[in-house]
C-alpha positions as CSV (number, residue, x, y, z in Angstrom):
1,X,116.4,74.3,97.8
2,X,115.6,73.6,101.4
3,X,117.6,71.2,104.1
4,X,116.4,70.0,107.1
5,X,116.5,67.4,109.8
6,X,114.6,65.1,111.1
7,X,116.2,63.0,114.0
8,X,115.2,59.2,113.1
9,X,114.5,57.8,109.6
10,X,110.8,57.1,110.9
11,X,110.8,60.8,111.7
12,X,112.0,61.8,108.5
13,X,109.2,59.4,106.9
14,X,107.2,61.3,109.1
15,X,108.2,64.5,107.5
16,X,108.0,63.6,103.8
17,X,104.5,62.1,104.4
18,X,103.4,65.2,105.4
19,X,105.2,67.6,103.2
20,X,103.9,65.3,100.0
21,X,100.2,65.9,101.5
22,X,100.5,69.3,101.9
23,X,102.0,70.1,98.7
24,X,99.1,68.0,96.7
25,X,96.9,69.7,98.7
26,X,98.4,73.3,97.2
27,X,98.0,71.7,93.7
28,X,101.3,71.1,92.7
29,X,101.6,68.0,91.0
30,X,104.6,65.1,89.6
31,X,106.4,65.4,93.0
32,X,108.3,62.4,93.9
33,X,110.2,61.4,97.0
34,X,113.8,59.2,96.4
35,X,115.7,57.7,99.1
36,X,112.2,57.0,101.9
37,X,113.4,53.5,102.8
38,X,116.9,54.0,103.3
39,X,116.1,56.4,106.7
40,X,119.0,58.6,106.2
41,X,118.5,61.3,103.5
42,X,115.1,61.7,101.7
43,X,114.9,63.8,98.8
44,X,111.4,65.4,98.0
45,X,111.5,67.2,94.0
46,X,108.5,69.3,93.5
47,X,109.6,70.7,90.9
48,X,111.0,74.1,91.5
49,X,111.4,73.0,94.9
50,X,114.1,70.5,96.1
51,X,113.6,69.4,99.6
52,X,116.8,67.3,101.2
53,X,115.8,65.7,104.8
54,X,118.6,64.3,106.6
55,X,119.5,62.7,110.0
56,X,122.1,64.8,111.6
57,X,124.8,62.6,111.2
58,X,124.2,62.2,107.8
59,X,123.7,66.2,107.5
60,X,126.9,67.1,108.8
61,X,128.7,64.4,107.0
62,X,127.4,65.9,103.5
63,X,127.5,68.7,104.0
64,X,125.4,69.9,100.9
65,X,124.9,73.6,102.6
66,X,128.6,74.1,102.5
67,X,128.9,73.4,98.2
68,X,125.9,76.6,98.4
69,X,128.1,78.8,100.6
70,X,131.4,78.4,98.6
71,X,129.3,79.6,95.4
72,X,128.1,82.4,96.8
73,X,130.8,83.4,98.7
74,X,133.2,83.4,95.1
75,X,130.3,85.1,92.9
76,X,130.2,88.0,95.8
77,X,134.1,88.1,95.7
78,X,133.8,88.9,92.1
79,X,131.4,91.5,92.3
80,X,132.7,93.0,94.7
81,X,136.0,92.9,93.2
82,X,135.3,92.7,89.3
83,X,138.6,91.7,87.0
């Protein structure tokens, strides 16, 4: 998964436009951008790949980084301190 910014929606049009031609031009194929028109948060699946792109307001406000931290930060707690 990868988050990132982009600091207008036009921007973040911007941004997917490109990152859709660069990944057909790496051969990946049945990747599919959600979300474009809104101008807030663009998800790119490429399959293995998720790509979020968010303006920063909308960024902070979900926060999606935090929902990765908390998992990790318990499945270290419980290997580092196994029941």
């Amino acid at each position: 998964m990868v988050v990132a910014s982009g600091t207008s929606g036009r921007r973040l049009d911007s941004i997917t436009e490109h990152l859709l031609g660069r990944l057909k031009t790496a051969g990946v194929k049945g990747m599919h951008a959600e979300g474009r028109q809104s101008g807030e948060w663009v998800l790119v699946d490429a399959g293995d790949v998720i790509v979020h792109l968010f303006r920063p307001e909308f960024r902070e406000h979900y926060a999606i980084e935090k929902l990765w931290e908390a998992e990790f930060s318990n499945r270290v707690s419980q290997e580092a301190w196994p029941a």
